[in-house]
C-alpha positions as YAML, in Angstrom:
chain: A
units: angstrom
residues:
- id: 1
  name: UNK
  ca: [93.39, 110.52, 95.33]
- id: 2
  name: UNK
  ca: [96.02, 111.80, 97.84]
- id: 3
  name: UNK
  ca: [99.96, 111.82, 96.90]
- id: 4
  name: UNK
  ca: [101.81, 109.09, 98.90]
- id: 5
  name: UNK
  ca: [104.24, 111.04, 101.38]
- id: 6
  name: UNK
  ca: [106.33, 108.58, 103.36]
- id: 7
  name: UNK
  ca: [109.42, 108.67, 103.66]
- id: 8
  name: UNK
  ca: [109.74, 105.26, 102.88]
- id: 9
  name: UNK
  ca: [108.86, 102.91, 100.35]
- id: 10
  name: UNK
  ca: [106.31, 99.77, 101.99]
- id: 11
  name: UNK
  ca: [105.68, 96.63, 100.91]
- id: 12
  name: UNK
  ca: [102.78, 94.56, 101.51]
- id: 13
  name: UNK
  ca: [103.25, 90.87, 103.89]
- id: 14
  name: UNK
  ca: [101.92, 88.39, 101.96]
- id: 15
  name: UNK
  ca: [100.58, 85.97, 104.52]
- id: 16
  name: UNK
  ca: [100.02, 85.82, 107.48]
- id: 17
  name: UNK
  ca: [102.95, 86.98, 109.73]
- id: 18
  name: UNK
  ca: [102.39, 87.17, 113.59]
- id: 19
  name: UNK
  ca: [103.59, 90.00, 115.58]
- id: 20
  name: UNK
  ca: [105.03, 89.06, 119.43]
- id: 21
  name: UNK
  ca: [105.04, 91.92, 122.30]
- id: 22
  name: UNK
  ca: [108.85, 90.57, 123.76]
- id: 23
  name: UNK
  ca: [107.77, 92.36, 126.99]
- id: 24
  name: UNK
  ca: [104.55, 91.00, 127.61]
- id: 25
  name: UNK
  ca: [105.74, 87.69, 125.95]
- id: 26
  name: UNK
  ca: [102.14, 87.45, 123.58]
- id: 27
  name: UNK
  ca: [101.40, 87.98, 120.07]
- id: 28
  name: UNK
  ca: [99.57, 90.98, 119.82]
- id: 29
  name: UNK
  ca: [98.65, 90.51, 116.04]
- id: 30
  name: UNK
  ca: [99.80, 90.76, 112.13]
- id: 31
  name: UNK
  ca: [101.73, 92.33, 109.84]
- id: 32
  name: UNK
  ca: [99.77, 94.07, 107.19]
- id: 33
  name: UNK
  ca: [102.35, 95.92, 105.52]
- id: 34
  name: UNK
  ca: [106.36, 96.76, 106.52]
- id: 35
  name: UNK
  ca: [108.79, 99.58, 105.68]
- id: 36
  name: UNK
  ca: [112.26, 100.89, 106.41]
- id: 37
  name: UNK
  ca: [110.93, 103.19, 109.04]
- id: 38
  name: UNK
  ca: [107.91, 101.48, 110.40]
- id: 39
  name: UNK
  ca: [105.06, 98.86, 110.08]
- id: 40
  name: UNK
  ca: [101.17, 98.60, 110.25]
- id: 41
  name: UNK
  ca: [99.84, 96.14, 112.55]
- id: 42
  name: UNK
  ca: [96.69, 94.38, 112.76]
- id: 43
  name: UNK
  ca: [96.12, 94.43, 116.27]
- id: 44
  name: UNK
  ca: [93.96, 91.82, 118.29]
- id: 45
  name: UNK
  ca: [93.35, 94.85, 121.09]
- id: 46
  name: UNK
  ca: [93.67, 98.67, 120.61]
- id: 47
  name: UNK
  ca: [96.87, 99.19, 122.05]
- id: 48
  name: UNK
  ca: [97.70, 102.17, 124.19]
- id: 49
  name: UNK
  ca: [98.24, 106.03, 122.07]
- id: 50
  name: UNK
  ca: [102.05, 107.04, 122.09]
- id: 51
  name: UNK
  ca: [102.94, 103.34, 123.61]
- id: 52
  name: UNK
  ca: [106.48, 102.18, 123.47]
- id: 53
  name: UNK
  ca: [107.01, 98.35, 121.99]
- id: 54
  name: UNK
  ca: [109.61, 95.58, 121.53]
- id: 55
  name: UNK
  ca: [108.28, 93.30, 118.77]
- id: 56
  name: UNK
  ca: [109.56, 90.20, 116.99]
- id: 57
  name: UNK
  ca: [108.41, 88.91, 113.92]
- id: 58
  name: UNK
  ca: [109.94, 87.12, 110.71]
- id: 59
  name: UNK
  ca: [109.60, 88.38, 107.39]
- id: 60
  name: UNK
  ca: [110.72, 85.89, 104.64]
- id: 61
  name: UNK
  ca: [111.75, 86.69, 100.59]
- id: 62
  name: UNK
  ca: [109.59, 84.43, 98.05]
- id: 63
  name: UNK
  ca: [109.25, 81.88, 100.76]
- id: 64
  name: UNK
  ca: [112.62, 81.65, 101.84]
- id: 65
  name: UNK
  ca: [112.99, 83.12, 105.17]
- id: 66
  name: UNK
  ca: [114.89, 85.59, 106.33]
- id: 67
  name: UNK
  ca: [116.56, 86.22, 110.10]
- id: 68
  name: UNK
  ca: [114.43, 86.95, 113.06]
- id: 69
  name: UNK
  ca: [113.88, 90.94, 113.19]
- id: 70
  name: UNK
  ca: [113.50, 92.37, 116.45]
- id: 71
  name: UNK
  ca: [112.64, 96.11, 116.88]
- id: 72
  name: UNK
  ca: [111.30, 98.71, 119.14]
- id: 73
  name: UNK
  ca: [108.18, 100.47, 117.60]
- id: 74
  name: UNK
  ca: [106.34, 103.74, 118.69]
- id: 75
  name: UNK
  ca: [102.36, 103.70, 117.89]
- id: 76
  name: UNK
  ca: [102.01, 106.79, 116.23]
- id: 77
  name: UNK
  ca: [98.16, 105.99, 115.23]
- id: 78
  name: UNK
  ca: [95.29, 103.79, 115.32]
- id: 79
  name: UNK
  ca: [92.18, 103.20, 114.34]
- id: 80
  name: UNK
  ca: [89.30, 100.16, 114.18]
- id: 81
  name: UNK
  ca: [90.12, 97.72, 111.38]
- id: 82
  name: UNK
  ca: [86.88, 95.69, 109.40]
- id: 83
  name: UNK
  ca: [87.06, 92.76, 111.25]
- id: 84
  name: UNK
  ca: [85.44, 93.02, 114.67]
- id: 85
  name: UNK
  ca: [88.08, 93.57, 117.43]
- id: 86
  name: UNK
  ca: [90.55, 94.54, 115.28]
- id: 87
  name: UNK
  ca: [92.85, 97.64, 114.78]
- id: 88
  name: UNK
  ca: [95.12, 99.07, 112.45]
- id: 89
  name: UNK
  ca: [97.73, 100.42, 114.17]
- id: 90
  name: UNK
  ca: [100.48, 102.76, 112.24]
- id: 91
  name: UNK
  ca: [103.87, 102.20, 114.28]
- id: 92
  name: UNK
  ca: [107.54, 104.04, 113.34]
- id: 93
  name: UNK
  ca: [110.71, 102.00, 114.08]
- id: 94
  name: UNK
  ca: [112.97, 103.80, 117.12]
- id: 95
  name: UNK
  ca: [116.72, 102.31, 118.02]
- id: 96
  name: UNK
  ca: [116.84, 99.80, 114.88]
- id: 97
  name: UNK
  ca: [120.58, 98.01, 114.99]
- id: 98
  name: UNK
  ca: [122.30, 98.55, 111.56]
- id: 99
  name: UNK
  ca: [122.06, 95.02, 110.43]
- id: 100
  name: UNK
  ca: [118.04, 95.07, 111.24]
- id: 101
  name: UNK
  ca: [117.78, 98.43, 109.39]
- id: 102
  name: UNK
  ca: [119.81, 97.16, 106.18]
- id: 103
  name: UNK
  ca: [117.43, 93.90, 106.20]
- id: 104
  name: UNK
  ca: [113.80, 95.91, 106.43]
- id: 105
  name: UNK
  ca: [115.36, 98.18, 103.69]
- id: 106
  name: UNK
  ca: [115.85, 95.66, 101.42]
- id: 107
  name: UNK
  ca: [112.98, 93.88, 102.10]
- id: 108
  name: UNK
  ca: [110.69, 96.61, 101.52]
- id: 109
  name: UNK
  ca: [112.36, 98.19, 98.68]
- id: 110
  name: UNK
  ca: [112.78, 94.72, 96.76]
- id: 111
  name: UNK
  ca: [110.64, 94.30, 93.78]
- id: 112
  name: UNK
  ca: [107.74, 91.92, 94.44]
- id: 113
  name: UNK
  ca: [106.72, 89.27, 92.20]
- id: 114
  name: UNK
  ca: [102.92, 88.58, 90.97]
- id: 115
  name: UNK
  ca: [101.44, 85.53, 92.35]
- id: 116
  name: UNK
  ca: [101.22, 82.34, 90.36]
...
C-alpha cells in the first residue's frame, strides 16, 4: 500500500453535493472528497487537461450547513470513474479568499463522526 503524500488532510462528502461551473452557469458534477488545497470531482463530462474553473458548491457540518464556498480550481488530473460517463477529476484550489481557505480547513481537518 502506498504512503499518503498530500499536503493536506481530505475528508470524504457524505452525500451528494453538486458542483456548479459559475462561468458556464451548469453543474458539472459531485463532490467526492474535499481538502484545504483542492477537491475530487465526479464529473458528468471529461473536462479539458490543465483547464482553469470557478466552482460553487456548499459543504455543510453534521447537517448543518455551512456558507456558500466559491473557488477557482486547476484540473491537475483525470481519469474515467465506474459509472459510465463519469470522471474523477483531481483539481488544486488557486486564489482562495482567506475566509474560504479558513472554512475548507476546518472542514476537512474536523473529526468526522460514524454514521448512526
Amino acid at each position: 500500500m502506498g504512503i499518503e503524500q498530500r499536503r493536506h488532510p481530505r475528508r470524504a462528502v457524505v452525500g451528494r453535493v453538486e458542483v456548479f461551473d459559475t462561468i458556464a452557469e451548469e453543474t458539472v458534477g459531485i463532490l467526492g472528497d474535499v481538502s484545504a488545497g483542492g477537491l475530487l470531482l465526479i464529473a458528468s463530462a471529461p473536462l479539458p487537461d490543465d483547464a482553469l474553473f470557478q466552482f460553487r458548491f456548499c459543504l455543510n457540518d453534521d447537517g448543518r450547513p455551512l456558507p456558500t464556498v466559491e473557488v477557482g480550481a486547476h484540473v491537475l488530473w483525470q481519469a474515467p470513474a465506474g459509472a459510465p460517463g463519469q470522471h474523477y477529476v483531481g483539481m488544486r484550489f488557486i486564489g482562495l479568499a482567506p475566509e474560504t481557505a479558513l472554512l475548507l480547513r476546518q472542514w476537512s481537518e474536523a473529526p468526522t463522526r460514524p454514521p448512526g
